[in-house]
C-alpha positions in Angstrom: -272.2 -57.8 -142.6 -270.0 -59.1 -145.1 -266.6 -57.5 -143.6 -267.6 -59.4 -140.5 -268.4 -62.7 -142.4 -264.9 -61.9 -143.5 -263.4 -61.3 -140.1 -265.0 -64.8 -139.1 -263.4 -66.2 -142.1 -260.1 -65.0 -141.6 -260.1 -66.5 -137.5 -261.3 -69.5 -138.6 -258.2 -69.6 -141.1 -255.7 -68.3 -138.4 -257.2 -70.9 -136.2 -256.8 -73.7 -138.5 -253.4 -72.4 -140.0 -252.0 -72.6 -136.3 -253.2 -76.3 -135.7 -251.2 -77.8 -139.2 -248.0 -76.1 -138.6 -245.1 -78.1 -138.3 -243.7 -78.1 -134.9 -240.4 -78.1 -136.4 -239.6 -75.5 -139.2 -243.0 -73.3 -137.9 -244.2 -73.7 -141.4 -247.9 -75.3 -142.8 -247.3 -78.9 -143.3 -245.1 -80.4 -146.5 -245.4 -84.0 -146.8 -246.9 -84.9 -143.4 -246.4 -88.2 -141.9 -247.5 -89.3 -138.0 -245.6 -90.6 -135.4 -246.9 -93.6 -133.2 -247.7 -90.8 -130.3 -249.8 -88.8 -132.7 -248.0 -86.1 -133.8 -247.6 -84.8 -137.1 -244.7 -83.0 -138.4 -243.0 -82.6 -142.2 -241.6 -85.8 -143.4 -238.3 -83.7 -144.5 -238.2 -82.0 -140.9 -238.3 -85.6 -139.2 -235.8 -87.1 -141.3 -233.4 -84.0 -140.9 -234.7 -84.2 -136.8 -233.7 -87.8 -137.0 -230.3 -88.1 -139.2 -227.6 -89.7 -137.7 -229.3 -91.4 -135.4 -228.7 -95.2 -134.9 -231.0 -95.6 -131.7 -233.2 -93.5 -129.4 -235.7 -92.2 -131.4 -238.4 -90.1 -130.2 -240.9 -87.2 -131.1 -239.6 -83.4 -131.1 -242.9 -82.8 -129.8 -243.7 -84.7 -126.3 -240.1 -86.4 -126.7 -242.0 -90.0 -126.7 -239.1 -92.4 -127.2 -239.8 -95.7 -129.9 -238.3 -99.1 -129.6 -237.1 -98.6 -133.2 -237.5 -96.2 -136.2 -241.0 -96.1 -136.6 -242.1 -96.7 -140.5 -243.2 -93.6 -141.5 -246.7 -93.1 -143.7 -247.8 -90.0 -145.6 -251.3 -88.3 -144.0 -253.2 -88.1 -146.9 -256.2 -86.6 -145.1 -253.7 -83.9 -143.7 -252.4 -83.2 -147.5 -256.0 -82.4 -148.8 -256.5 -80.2 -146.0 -253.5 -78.7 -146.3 -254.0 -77.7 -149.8 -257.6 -76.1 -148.8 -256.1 -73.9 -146.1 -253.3 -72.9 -149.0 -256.4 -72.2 -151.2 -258.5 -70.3 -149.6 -255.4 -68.3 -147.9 -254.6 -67.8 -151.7 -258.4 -66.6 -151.8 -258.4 -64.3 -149.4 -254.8 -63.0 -150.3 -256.6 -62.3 -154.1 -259.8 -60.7 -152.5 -257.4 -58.6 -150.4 -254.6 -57.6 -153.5 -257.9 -56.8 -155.3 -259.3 -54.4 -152.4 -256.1 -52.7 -151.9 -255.5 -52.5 -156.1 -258.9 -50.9 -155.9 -258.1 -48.2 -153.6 -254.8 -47.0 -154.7 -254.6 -48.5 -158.2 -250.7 -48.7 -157.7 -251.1 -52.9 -157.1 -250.6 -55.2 -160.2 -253.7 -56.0 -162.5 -255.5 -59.2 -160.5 -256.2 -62.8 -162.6 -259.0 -62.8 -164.6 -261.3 -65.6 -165.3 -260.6 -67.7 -168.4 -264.4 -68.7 -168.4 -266.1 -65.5 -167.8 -263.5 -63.0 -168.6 -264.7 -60.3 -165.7 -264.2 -61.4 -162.0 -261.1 -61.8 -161.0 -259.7 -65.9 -160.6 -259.5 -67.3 -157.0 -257.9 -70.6 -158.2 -256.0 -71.8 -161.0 -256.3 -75.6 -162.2 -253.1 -77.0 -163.4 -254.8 -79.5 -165.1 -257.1 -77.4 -167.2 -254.1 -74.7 -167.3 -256.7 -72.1 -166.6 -258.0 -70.1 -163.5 -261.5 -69.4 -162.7 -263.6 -67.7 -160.8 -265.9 -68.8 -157.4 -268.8 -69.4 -159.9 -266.7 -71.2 -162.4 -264.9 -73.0 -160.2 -267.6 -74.3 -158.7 -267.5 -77.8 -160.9 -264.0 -78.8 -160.2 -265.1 -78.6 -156.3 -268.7 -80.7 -156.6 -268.4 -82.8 -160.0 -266.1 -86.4 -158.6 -264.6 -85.9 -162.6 -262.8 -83.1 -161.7 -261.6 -84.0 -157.9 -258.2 -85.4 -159.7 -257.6 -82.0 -161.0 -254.6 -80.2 -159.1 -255.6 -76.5 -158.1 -253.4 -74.1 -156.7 -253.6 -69.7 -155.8 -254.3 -68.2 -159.0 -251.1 -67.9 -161.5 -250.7 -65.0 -164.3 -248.5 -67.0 -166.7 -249.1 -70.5 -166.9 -247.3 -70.7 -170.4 -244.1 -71.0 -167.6 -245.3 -74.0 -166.1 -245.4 -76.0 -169.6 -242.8 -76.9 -172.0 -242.0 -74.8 -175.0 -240.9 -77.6 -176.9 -243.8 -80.5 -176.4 -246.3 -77.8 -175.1 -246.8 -80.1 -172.1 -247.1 -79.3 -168.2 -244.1 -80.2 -166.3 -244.4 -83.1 -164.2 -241.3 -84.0 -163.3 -237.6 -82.7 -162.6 -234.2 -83.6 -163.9 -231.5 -83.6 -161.2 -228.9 -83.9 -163.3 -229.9 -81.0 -165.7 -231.4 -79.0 -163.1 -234.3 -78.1 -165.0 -238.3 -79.0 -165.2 -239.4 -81.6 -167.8 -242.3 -83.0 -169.4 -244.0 -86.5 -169.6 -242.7 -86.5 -173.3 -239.3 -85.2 -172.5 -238.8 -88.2 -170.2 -237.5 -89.8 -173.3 -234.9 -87.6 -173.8 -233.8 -87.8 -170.2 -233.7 -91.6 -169.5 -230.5 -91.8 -168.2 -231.1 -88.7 -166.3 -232.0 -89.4 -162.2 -235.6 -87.6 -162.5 -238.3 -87.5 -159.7 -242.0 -85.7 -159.4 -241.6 -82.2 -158.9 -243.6 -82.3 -155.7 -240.6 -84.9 -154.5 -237.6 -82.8 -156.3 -239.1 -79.8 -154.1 -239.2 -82.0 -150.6 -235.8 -83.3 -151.5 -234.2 -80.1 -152.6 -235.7 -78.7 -149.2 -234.1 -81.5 -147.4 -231.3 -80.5 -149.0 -231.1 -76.8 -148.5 -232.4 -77.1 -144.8 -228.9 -80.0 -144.0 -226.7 -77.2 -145.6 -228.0 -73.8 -143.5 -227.2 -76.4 -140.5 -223.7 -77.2 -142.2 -223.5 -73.1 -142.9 -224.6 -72.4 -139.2 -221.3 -74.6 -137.9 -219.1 -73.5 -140.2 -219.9 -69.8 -138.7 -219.3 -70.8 -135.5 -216.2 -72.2 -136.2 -215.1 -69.0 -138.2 -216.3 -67.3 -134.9 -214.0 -69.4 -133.4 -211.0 -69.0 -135.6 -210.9 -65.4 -135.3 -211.2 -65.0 -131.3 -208.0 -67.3 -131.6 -206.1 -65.2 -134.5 -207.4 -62.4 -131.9 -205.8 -63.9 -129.2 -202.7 -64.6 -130.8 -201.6 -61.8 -132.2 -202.3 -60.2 -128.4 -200.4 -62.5 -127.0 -197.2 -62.1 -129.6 -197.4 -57.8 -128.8 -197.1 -59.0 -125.4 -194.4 -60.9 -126.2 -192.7 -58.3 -128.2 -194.1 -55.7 -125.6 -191.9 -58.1 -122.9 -188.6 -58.0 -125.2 -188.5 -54.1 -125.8 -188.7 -53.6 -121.8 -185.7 -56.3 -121.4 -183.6 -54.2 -124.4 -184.1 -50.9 -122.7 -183.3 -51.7 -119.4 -180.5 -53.0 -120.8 -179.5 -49.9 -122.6 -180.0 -47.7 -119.4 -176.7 -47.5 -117.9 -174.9 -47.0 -121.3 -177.8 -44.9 -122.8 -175.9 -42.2 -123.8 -172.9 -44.1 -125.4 -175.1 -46.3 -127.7 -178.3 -44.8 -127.5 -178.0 -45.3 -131.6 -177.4 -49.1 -131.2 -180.5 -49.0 -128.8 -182.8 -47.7 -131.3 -181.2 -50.2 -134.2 -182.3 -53.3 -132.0 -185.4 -52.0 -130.7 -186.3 -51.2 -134.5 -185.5 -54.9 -135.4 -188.3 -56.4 -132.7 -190.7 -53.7 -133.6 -189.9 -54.7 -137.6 -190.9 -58.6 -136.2 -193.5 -57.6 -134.4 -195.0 -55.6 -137.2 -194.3 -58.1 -139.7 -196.1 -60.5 -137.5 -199.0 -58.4 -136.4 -199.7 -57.8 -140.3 -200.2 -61.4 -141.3 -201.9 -61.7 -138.2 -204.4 -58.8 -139.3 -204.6 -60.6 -143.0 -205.4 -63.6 -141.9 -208.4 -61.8 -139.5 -209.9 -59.8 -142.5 -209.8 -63.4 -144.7 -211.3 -65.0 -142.4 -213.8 -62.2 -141.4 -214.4 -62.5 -145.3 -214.9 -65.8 -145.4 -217.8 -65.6 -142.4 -219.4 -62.7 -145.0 -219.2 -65.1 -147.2 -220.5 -67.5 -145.8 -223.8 -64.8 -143.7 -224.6 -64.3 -147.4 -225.0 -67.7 -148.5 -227.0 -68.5 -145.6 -229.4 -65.6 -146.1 -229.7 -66.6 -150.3 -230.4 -70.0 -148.8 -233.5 -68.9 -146.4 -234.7 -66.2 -148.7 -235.2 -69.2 -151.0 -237.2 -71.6 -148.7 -239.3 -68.9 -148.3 -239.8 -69.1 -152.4 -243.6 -70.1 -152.7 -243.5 -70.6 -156.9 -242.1 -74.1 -157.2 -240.0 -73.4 -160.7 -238.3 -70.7 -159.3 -237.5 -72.4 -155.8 -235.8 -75.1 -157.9 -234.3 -72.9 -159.8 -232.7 -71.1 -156.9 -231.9 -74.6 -154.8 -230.3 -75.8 -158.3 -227.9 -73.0 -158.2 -227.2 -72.8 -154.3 -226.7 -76.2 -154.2 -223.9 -75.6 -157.0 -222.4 -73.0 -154.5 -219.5 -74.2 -152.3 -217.6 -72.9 -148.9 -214.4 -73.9 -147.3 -214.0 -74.2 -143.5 -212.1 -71.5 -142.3 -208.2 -72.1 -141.3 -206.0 -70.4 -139.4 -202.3 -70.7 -140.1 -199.5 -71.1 -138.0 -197.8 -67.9 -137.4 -194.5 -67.2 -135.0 -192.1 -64.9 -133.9 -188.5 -65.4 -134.8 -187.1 -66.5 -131.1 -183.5 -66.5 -132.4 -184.1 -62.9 -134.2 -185.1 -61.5 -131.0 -183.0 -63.3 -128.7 -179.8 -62.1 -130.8 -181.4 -58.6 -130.3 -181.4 -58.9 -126.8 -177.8 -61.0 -126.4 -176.8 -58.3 -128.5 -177.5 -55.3 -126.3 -176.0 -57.5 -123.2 -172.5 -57.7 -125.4 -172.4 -53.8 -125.8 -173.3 -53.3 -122.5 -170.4 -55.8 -121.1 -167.6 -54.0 -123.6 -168.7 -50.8 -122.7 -168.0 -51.3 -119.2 -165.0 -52.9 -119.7 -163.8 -50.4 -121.7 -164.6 -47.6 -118.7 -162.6 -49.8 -116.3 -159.7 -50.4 -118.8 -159.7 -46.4 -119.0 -159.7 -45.9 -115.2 -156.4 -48.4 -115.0 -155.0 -46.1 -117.4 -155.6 -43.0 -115.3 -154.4 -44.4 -112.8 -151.0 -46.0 -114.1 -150.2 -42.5 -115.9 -149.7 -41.1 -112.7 -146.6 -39.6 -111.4 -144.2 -41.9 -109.4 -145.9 -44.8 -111.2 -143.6 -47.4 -112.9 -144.4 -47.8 -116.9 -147.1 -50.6 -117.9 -145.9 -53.7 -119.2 -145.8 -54.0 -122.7 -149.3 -54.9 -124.9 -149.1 -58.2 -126.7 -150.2 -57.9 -130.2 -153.7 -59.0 -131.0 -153.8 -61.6 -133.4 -154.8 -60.1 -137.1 -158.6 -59.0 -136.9 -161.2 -61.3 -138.6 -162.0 -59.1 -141.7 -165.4 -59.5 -142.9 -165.6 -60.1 -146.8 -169.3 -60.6 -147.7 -169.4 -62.4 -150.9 -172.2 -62.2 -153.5 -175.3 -64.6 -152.2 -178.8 -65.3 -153.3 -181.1 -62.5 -153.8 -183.5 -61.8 -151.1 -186.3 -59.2 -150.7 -185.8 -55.0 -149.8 -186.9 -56.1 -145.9 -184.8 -59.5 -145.6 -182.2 -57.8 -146.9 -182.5 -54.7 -144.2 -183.1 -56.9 -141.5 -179.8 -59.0 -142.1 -178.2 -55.9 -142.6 -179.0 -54.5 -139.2 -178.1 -58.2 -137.6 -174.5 -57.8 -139.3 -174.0 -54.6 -138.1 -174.8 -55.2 -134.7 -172.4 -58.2 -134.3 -169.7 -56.7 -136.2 -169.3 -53.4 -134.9 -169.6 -55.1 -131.1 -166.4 -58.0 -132.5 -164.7 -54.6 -133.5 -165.1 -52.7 -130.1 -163.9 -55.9 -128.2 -160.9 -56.2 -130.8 -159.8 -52.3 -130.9 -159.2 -53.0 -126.8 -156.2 -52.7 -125.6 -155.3 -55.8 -123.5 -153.7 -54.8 -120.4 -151.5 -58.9 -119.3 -148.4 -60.3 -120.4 -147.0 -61.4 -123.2 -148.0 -65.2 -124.0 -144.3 -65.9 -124.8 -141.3 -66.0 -122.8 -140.3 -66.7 -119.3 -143.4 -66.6 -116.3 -142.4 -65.8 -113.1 -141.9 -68.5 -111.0 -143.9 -67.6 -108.0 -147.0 -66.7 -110.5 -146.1 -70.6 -111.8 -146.5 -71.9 -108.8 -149.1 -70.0 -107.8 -151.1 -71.2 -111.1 -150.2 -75.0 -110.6 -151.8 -74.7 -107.2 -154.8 -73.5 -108.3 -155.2 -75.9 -110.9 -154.8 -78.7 -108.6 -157.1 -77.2 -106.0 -160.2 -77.5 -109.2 -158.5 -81.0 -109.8 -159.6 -82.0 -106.4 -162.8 -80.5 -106.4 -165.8 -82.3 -106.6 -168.9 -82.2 -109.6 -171.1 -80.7 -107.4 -168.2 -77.5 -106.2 -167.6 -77.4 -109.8 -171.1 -76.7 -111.0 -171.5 -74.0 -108.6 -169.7 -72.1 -112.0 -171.6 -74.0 -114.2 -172.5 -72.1 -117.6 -175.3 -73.1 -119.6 -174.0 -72.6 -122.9 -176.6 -72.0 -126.3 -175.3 -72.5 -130.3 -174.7 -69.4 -132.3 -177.0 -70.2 -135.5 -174.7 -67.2 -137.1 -171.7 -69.3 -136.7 -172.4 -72.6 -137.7 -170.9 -74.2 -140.8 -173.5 -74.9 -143.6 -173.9 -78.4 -143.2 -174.0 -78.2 -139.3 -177.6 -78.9 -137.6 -178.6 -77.2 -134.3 -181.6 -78.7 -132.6 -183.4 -79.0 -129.2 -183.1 -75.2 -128.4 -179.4 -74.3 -130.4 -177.9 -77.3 -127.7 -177.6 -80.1 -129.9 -175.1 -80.0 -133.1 -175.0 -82.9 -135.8 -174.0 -83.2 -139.2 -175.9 -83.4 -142.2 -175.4 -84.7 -145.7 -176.3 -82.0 -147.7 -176.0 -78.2 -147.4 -178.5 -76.6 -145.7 -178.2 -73.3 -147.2 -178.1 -70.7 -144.1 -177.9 -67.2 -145.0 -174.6 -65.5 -145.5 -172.7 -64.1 -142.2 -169.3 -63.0 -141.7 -168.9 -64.6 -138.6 -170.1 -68.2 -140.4 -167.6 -70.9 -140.4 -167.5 -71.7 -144.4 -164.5 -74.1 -144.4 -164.6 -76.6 -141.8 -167.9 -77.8 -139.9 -167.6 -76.2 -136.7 -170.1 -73.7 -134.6 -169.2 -71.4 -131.5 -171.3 -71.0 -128.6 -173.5 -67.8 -128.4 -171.8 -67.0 -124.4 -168.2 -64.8 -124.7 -166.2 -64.7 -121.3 -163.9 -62.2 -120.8 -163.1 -62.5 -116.8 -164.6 -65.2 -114.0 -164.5 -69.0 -113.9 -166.9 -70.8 -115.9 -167.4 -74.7 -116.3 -169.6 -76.3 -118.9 -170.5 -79.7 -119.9 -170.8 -82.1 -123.1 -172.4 -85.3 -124.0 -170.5 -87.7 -126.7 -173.4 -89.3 -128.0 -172.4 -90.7 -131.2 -169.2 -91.7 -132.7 -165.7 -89.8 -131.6 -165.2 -87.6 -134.5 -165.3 -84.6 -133.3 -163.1 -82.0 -131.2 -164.3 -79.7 -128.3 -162.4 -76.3 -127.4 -162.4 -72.7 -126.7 -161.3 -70.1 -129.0 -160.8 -66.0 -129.5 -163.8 -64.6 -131.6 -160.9 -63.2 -134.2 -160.2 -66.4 -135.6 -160.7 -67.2 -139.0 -163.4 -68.2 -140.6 -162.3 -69.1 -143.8 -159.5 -71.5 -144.9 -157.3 -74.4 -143.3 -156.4 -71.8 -140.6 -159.9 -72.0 -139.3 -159.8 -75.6 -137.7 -159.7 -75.8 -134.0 -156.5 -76.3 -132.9 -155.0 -74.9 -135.8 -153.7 -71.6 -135.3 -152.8 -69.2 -132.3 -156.4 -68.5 -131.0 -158.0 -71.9 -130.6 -157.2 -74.7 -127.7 -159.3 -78.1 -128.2 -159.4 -81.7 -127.7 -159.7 -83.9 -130.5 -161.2 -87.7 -130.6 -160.6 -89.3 -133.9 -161.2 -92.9 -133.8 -159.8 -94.0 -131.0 -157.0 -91.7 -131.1 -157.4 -88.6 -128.8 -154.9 -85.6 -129.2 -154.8 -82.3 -128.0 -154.4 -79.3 -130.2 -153.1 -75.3 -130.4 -151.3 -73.5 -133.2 -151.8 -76.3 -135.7 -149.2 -78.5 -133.1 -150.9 -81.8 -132.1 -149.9 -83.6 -128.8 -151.4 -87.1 -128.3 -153.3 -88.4 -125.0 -154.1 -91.6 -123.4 -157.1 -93.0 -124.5 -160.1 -91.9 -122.1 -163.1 -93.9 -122.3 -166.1 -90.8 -121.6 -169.3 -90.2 -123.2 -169.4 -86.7 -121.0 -166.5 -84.2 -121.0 -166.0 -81.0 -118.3 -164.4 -77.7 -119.4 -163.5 -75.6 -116.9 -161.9 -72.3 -118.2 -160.2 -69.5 -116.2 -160.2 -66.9 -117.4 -157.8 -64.6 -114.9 -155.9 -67.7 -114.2 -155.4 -68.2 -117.7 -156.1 -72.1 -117.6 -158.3 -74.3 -119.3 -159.3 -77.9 -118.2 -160.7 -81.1 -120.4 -161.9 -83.5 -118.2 -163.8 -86.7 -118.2 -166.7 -86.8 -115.9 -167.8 -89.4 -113.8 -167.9 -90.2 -110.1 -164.2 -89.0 -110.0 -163.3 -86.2 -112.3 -160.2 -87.7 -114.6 -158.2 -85.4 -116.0 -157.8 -85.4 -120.1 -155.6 -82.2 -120.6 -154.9 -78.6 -119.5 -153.7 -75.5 -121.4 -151.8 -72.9 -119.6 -151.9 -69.6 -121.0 -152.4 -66.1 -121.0 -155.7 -64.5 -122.9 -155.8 -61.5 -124.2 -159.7 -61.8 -125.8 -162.7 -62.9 -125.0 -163.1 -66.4 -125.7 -166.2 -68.8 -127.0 -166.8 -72.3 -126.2 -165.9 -74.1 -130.1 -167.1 -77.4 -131.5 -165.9 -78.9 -134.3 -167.6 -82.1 -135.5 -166.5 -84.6 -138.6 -169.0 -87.3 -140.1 -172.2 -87.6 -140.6 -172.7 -89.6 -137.5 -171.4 -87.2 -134.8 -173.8 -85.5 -132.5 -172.7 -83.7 -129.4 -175.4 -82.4 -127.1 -174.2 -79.7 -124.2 -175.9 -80.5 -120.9 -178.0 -77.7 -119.4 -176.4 -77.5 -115.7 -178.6 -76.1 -113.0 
């Protein structure tokens, strides 16, 4: 009879405990208030339900929508009940611990009475600071003298619950201290924001409850963050994957004559790529870090609403609260475009010399045979460009490697093309008169032509960063060249201009007809050429114009000259902000002219070449930009 009593008991309870449950956090009422539709919910869930809102308010529940923000009042009959259901769940939880303590006498010791001494405590009264059993309790539930009296599931220790130094319950808690506090200790604390504990408790909930929503965010985002660090660092091995395929199919048909220079640039995107990929991974285990971090806070955070013993919940929200996150960010991380597009010009350079060097040996099979008159002699090749590295700034083992492997590349390829034999005439003395005429001809049939004939050998022409002086600027893609103040400290390369601010164009043309355009756009100091990739790099010798293995056109003021082997010729003045090159490279002609709706001619060089030659800039003041037009 009395376990079924007891099974009635404990529906009843169930039944009960179901109808005051917040609708919200699932939880027995805290603070309830009503809404104008009826519905009850905690006053800390509403407000959190309700934040931010300006307008629009309506209940969680049957989504009834208010004119304004209703007033909100605290259901005091609610509250009392409330506090039954907790004690007789408390009760039933002691009758239950004592039951099971009974049977396997491996449970904790249950409360005693402080009246009787012998049955075990179903309630404790804060205000007495003693529990009691059903008997004993029985005045504080029918005398009106004790109805004040706060009673709560029975507590072992309730020395915990009163101050050690006034002896005193606490009543009331000290934000600013984080710690409980006493009627008496009010005094000491009176500049201290303080509150009853039963509103430090709703407010630290409050609290706790508007961070695990903050926490919940910032997880997504960190979610977020790494599907795009995931992304990216796909997409840059595709990249990379998509540069390694364009280097060996480059290296196929001369494989096996620089299958050693294949594996040197290959190993230069894979060192890119891997130096990439790793800061990629770093920044996807901080971040997955950071969402640990943040999965444990938020579990600390809802093991301590769960926290039934007021002291130590605000205990615990004191210290959370203290704990701080920050939102997870992803930094920006790149390839090196100009690394790996010098990689791959680099493999098209060998590729070019080595086939040049095959046909330059088949002529020579060919001229060697019998019956054959003897070649014509081999102009001299101006005095190679020797490369003197001087001591620079100290840079890291894998810098230091990976400049190492750049220099190599470029210098060994300038030494290939400069060892070649160069199978033309000599640049000085008498031309044959029918290959004079022949020449002039030609040149006057490009004179005629029109922009649009012309641009069928249009060449769009890109900066060599390598080249450029130290206080040259390249912008907009390596197309755009101006001068800066200051130094801007590039690293060291033989092939960089360290005397006079000029910079080469990353193209070399050896044979074919190729025309090129640039755009004046501020001031006329500057000068516009071609020149042989041995000329000097360092010294007075190395200004355009001023030696054997340079050809330009030079604006200064409003003075515009032409210059080769440090000989200046002056022009009429040509009023252009765009100037055509057209260079010939079998002809051995190059053409300066202004463009517009007629082509005007500024200058021509007739000559014979006997290198490959770049397009050269050189550029004055600080106000100079030229810009070189991308031709379709």
């Amino acid at each position: 009879m009395a376990a079924l009593a007891r099974s009635s008991s404990e529906l009843g309870l169930a039944a009960l405990e179901e109808e005051l449950t917040c609708s919200i956090c699932l939880c027995l009422f805290s603070s309830p208030v009503t809404v104008p539709c009826g519905h009850n919910f905690c006053a800390s869930c509403l407000e959190l339900s309700w934040a931010g809102l300006s307008g629009n308010f309506s209940c969680p529940q049957c989504r009834a929508t208010f004119a304004g923000r209703p007033q909100l009042q605290k259901n005091t009959v609610l509250c009392r009940v409330v506090e039954q259901l907790q004690g007789c769940a408390g009760a039933g939880a002691e009758e239950a611990a004592a039951a099971a303590g009974g049977g396997c006498g491996a449970e904790a010791a249950p409360v005693y009475c402080d009246s009787c001494q012998q049955a075990p405590a179903v309630q404790t009264c804060l205000t007495c600071t003693a529990s009691f059993c059903p008997e004993h309790l029985r005045p504080h539930q029918d005398s009106p003298a004790f109805r004040d009296h706060q009673l709560c599931p029975p507590l072992r220790d309730l020395q915990q619950r009163k101050c050690p130094q006034h002896n005193k319950l606490f009543e009331f808690f000290c934000s600013q201290h984080g710690s409980c506090i006493c009627s008496l200790c009010l005094l000491g604390h009176k500049l201290c924001p303080t509150s009853p504990l039963q509103l430090a408790k709703a407010n630290a909930e409050s609290a706790l409850k508007k961070r695990l929503l903050e926490l919940c965010n910032q997880s997504e985002r960190a979610a977020r963050a790494l599907n795009t660090v995931k992304t990216n660092q796909s997409q840059a091995a595709e990249t990379a994957s998509r540069k390694k395929e364009l280097i060996r199919s480059e290296f196929t048909e001369i494989k096996a004559l620089v299958e050693e220079r294949e594996n040197q640039a290959l190993k230069v995107i894979a060192d890119e790529e891997k130096r990439v990929c790793n800061k990629f991974d770093y920044v996807y285990g901080v971040l997955g870090s950071k969402k640990n971090e943040i999965q444990s806070l938020r579990d600390q955070i809802e093991m301590a609403l769960t926290e039934v013993d007021d002291i130590l919940f605000l205990k615990r929200a004191a210290a959370l609260q203290r704990m701080s996150t920050k939102e997870a960010f992803v930094p920006v991380i790149e390839m090196d475009q100009n690394l790996i597009h010098s990689a791959y010009q680099s493999a098209i350079n060998l590729k070019d010399i080595v086939k040049l060097s095959v046909t330059q040996c088949r002529e020579k099979r060919a001229e060697a045979k019998p019956g054959k008159a003897k070649p014509a002699p081999v102009t001299p090749v101006n005095k190679a460009f020797v490369v003197k590295k001087p001591p620079g700034p100290q840079h890291s083992h894998k810098e230091k490697t990976l400049h190492q492997t750049q220099t190599t590349l470029q210098v060994e390829a300038d030494t290939k093309e400069k060892k070649k034999p160069a199978k033309v005439a000599p640049t000085t003395g008498t031309l044959n008169p029918v290959a004079v005429v022949s020449t002039k001809e030609l040149i006057e049939s490009f004179l005629t032509k029109s922009r649009e004939e012309l641009l069928q050998y249009a060449a769009n022409i890109t900066l060599d960063y390598n080249t450029a002086h130290n206080k040259v600027i390249l912008s907009e893609r390596y197309t755009r060249m101006s001068v800066s103040d200051t130094p801007l400290n590039y690293n060291h390369h033989p092939q960089r201009f360290t005397d006079c601010s000029q910079v080469l164009g990353f193209q070399c043309f050896k044979r074919g007809i190729h025309y090129w355009e640039v755009d004046l756009q501020q001031h006329n100091f500057c000068g516009i050429g071609i020149c042989y990739g041995s000329m000097d790099r360092q010294g007075p010798e190395s200004r355009l114009g001023r030696n054997s293995s340079s050809w330009c056109i030079e604006w200064f003021n409003a003075k515009i000259s032409s210059w080769h082997n440090d000989v200046e010729k002056s022009l009429p003045n040509v009023k252009a902000t765009k100037i055509g090159v057209l260079l010939h490279c079998e002809g051995g002609f190059v053409i300066f002219m202004a463009v517009g709706e007629k082509h005007n001619l500024i200058y021509k060089f007739k000559t014979q070449f006997t290198e490959a030659l770049y397009p050269a800039f050189w550029l004055f003041s600080s106000g100079t930009v030229l810009s070189l037009c991308q031709l379709k």
